[in-house]
C-alpha positions in Angstrom: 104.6 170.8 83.1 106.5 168.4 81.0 108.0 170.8 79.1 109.3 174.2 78.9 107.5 176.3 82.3 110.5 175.1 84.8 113.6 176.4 83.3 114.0 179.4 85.1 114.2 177.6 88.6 117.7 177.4 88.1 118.6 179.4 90.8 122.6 178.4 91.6 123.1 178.5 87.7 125.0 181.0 85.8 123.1 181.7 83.2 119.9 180.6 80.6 119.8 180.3 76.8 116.2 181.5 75.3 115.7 180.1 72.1 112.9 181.9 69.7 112.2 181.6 65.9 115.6 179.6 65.7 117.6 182.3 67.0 119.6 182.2 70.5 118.9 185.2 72.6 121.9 186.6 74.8 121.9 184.7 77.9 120.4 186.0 81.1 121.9 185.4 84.9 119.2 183.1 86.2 119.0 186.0 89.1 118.3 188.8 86.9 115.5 186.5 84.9 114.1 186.1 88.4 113.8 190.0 89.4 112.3 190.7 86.0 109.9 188.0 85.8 108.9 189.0 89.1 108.4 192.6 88.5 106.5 191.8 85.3 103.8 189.6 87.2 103.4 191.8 89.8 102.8 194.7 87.3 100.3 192.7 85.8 98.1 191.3 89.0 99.1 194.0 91.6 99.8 191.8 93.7 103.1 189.7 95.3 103.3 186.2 94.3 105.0 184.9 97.4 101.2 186.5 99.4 99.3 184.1 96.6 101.8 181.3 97.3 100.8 181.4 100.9 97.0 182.0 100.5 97.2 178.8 98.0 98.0 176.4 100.7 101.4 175.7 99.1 103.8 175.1 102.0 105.4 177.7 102.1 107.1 177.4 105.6 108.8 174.8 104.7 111.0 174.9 102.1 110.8 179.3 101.2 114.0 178.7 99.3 111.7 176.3 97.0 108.4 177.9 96.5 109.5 181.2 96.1 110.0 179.9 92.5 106.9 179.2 91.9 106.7 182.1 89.0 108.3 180.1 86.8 105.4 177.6 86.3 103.4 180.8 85.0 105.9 183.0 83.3 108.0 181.1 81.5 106.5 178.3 79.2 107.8 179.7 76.3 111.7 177.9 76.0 112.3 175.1 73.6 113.3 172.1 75.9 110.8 168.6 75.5 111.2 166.8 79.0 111.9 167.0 82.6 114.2 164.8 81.7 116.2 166.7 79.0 115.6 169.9 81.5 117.6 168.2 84.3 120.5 167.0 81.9 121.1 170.8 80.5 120.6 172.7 83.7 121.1 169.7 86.7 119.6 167.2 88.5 118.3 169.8 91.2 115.4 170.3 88.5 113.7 167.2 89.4 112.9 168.5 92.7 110.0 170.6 90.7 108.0 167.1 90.1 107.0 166.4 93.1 105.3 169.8 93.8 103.3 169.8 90.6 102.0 165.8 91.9 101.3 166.6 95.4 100.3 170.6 95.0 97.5 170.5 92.2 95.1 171.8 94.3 97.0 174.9 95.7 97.8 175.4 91.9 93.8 175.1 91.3 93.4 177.8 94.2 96.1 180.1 93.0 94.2 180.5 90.0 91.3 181.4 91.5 92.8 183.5 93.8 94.0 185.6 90.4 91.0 185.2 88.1 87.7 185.8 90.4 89.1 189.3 91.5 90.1 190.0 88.3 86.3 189.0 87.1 84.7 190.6 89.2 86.9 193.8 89.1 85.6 193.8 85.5 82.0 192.9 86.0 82.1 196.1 88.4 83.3 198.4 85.6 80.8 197.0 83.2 78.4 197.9 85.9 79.3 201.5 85.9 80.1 202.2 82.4 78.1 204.4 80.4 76.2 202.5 77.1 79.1 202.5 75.2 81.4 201.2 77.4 78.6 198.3 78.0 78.0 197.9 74.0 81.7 196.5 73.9 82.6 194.9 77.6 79.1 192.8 77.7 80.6 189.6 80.3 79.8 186.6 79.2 81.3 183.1 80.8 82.1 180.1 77.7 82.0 176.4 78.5 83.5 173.9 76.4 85.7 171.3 76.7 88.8 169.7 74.5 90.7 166.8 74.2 94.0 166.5 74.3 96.3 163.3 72.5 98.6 160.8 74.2 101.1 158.7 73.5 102.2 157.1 76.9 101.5 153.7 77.8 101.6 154.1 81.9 100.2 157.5 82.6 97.3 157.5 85.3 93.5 157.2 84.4 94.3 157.9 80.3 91.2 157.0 78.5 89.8 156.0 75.6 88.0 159.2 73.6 86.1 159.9 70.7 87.9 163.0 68.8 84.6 164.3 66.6 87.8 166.3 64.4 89.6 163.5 63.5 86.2 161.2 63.5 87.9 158.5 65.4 89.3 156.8 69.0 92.4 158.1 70.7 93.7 157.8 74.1 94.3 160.9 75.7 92.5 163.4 78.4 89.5 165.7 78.6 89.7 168.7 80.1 86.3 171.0 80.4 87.6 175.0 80.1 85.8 177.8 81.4 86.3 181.8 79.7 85.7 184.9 81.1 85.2 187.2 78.4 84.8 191.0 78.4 85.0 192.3 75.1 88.6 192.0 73.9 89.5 191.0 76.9 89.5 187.2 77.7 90.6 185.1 80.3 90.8 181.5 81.6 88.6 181.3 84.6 88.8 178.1 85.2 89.9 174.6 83.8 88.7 171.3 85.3 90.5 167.5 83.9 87.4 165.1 83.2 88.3 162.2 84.9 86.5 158.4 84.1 84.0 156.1 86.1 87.3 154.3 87.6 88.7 157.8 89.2 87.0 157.6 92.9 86.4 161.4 92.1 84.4 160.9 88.8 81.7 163.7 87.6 80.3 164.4 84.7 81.0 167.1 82.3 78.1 168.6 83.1 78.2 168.4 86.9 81.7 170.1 86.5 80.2 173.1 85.0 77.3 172.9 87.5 80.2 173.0 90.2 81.8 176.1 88.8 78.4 177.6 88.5 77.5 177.8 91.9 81.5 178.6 92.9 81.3 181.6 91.1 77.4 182.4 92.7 78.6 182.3 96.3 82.0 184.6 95.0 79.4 187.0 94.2 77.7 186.6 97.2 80.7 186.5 99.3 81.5 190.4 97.4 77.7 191.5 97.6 77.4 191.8 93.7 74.5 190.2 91.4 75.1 188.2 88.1 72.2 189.6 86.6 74.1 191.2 83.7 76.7 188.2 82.7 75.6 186.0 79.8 76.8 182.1 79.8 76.9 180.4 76.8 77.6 176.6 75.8 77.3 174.2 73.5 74.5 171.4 73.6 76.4 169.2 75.7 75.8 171.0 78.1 72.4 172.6 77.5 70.6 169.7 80.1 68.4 170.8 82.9 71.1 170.6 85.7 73.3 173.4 83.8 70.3 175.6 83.3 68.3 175.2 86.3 72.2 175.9 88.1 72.5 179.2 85.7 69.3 180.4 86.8 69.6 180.3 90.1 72.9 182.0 89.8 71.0 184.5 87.9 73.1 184.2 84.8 71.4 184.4 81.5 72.0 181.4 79.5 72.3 181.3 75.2 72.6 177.6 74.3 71.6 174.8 71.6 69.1 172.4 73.0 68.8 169.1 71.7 65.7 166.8 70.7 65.4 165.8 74.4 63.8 169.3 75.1 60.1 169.7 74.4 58.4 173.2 74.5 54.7 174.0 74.3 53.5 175.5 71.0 50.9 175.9 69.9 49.0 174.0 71.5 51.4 171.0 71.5 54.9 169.5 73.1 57.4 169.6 70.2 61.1 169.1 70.4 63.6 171.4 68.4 63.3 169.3 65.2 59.4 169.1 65.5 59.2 172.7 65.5 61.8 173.1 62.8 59.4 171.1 60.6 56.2 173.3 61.5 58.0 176.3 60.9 59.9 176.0 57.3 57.5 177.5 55.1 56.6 180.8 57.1 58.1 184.1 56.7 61.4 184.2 57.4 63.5 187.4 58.9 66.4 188.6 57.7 69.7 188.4 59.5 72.6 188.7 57.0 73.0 187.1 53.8 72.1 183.2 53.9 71.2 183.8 57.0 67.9 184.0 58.5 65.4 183.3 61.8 62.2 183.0 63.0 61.7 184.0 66.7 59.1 182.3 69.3 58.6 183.0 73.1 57.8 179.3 74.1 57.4 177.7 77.4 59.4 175.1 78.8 58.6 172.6 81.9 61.1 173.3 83.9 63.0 176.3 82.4 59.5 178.4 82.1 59.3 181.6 79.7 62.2 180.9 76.9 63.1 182.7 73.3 63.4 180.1 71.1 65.3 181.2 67.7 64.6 179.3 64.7 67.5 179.5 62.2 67.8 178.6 58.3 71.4 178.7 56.9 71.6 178.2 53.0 75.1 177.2 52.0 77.0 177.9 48.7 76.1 174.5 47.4 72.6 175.3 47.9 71.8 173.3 50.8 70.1 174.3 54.1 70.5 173.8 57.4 68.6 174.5 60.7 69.1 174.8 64.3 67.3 176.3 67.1 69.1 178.4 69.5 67.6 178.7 73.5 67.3 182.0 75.7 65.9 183.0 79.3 66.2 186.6 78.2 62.3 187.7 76.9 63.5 191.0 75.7 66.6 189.7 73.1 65.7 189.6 69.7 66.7 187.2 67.5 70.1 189.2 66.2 71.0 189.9 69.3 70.6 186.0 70.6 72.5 184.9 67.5 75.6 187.2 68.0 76.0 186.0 71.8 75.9 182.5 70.8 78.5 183.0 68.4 81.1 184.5 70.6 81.1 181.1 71.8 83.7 181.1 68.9 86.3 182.6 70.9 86.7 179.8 73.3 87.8 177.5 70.0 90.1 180.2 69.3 91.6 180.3 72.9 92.0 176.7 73.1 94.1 176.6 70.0 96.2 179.3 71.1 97.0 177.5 74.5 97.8 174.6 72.7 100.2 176.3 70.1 101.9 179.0 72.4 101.5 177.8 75.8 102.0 173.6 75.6 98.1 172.7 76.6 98.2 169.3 76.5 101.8 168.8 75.5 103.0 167.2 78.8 104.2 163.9 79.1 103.4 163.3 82.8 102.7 159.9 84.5 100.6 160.9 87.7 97.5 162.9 87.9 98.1 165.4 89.9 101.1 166.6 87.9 98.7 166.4 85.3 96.6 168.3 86.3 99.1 171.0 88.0 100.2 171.6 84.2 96.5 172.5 83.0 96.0 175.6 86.1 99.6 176.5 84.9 98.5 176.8 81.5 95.4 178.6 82.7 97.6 180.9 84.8 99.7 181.3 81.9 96.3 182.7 79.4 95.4 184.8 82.3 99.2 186.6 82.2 99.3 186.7 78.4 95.5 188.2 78.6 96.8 190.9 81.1 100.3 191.8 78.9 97.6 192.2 76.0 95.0 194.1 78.0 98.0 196.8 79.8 99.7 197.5 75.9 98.4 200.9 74.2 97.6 198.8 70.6 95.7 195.6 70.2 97.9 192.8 69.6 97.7 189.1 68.4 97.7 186.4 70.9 101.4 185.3 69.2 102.6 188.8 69.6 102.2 189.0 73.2 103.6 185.9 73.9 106.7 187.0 72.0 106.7 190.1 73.6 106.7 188.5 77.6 109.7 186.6 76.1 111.5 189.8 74.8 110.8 191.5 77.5 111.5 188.9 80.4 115.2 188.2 78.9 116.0 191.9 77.5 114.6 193.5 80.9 112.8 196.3 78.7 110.4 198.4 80.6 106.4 197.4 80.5 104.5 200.0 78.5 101.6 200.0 80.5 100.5 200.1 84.3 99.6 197.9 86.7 96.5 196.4 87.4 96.0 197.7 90.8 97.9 198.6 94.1 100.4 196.4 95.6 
């Protein structure tokens, strides 16, 4: 991963040296990192790595000795070393044996996640499912798209493209990757991430097609387990709000809360108007409240292809006295307006989540040349929310994102005891 997730490979070495707000830790027998490190993810999945390793389609058989490490490209991106490079010349040359399996393995990493997040998912979706009101009121799934873009600097890495960064309202080279959230409540969880890769790649799709993909993956899971999608709510930006995403969450039987553009048309009254169109029809009727500055106007429209739709008119006044509008787009007849403009804004938490990856977990930070070991270090970041979302799931207090992540480091080099229980059975 480029930077920090490999250190604790070093199997025939004495010891490790954690380094955390500018203070060195005591230093930890490699062996003893391993057995806690260990414990602490199978405490947190239920289940034995080396089983996932094998279902993964790592080879396994050939080199145990090797991929029994493979814990470390979860569990441990948390030290302060920049490079492979630097990695090898602190801790031996024995480390650059870990670059070829992140090139030639990205699609056993890919499946390892899977393997870890879809049970975990659906575990959840089947609590939701049998919790009383309350329980439902504060675990509603939902599933976020969005995708992020991440700088480089390297002149010969494969398929690096040019990209428009709408933050810094200009060009940089760098990659795309599309991420996919599971959310339940507090409780939020990569569930997938996909690298976008350009025309040139043989393997090109669109953005778009990508979530489309993941759509119908996650429809046969739940067909595969005998369980509907009725009640879990996807939500995106309006990128992605095109007819192939829709028409794909549909037939999955996901309800959708989206933005559509001025491509869509809907009939009212009497007439095919796009977003805009109806924005103008609509500015100088009674307007209901939702909190201050903030109000809506609700319509049950049809579309062409989507059919019956709730279409939510929305009128922001800012401090400077200025107002804005946007329509907001939902296959759910009974949702009132207040209730379609709270699920679209939880689409905030994938913004938040992608920050934190980059800041605690090095999303993006990797200085690889080939692909696939670019994309091996985006499922190990992935794998890497998904144990920080479990730590912060199992404590007995709510904690930040930061906290957890210093607590896994605390805890994997002092050997303290979990305070919570596993997820399930071994």
């Amino acid at each position: 991963m480029g930077k920090k997730p490999i250190i604790a490979f070093l199997i025939r070495l004495p010891t490790l040296t954690l380094i955390s707000g500018g203070k060195t830790m005591e230093k930890k027998s490699s062996r003893e990192v391993k057995l806690v490190s260990a414990k602490l993810f199978q405490q947190l999945t239920g289940k034995r790595l080396r089983i996932l390793v094998i279902q993964a389609g790592f080879a396994y058989h050939k080199s145990p000795h090797l991929f029994q490490w493979l814990w470390v490209f979860i569990l441990l991106p948390f030290l302060e070393e920049d490079s492979l490079n630097e990695l090898s010349e602190n801790y031996g040359q024995q480390l650059r044996k870990l670059y070829p399996i992140l090139i030639h393995y990205y699609q056993a990493f890919q499946k390892l996640l899977q393997l870890l997040a879809f049970p975990i998912f659906f575990e959840e979706l089947a609590k939701f499912s049998q919790g009383n009101e309350s329980y439902q009121s504060r675990h509603r799934p939902m599933i976020i798209v969005d995708d992020t873009k991440t700088e480089k600097s390297g002149k010969i890495m494969e398929f690096l493209h040019r990209l428009f960064d709408h933050v810094k309202d200009t060009y940089i080279m760098g990659y795309n990757p599309v991420v996919i959230l599971a959310v339940f409540g507090d409780f939020v969880f990569p569930i997938s991430i996909m690298l976008w890769l350009p025309k040139t790649h043989p393997d090109h799709r669109s953005k778009n097609d990508m979530a489309c993909d993941f759509i119908s993956q996650l429809k046969a899971e739940s067909q595969k387990r005998g369980c509907s999608l009725d009640q879990v709510e996807i939500t995106f930006d309006s990128a992605y709000c095109k007819q192939k995403v829709i028409k794909a969450a549909k037939n999955a039987g996901l309800t959708f809360v989206s933005k559509p553009s001025n491509n869509h048309t809907f009939e009212f009254e009497g007439m095919r108007l796009s977003p805009k169109e109806i924005i103008e029809k609509v500015k100088d009727r009674t307007w209901k409240y939702y909190e201050k500055d903030n109000d809506y106007q609700r319509f049950e429209l049809t579309h062409p292809v989507y059919g019956q739709v709730v279409l939510i008119v929305r009128r922001r006044i800012l401090k400077n006295g200025k107002v804005i509008y946007d329509v907001l787009i939902c296959n759910k007849l009974v949702y009132n307006g207040v209730q379609i403009n709270n699920r679209y804004r939880k689409r905030w938490q994938i913004e938040l989540h992608i920050k934190y990856y980059k800041q605690y977990l090095n999303f993006g930070k990797g200085q690889f040349q080939k692909l696939g070991a670019i994309q091996s270090q985006l499922y190990c970041v992935a794998l890497a929310g998904l144990v920080v979302a479990l730590f912060r799931l199992r404590l007995p207090r709510k904690v930040s994102f930061r906290t957890a992540v210093k607590r896994i480091i605390k805890l994997i080099y002092h050997g303290q005891s979990p305070p919570f229980q596993p997820l399930a059975a071994n």
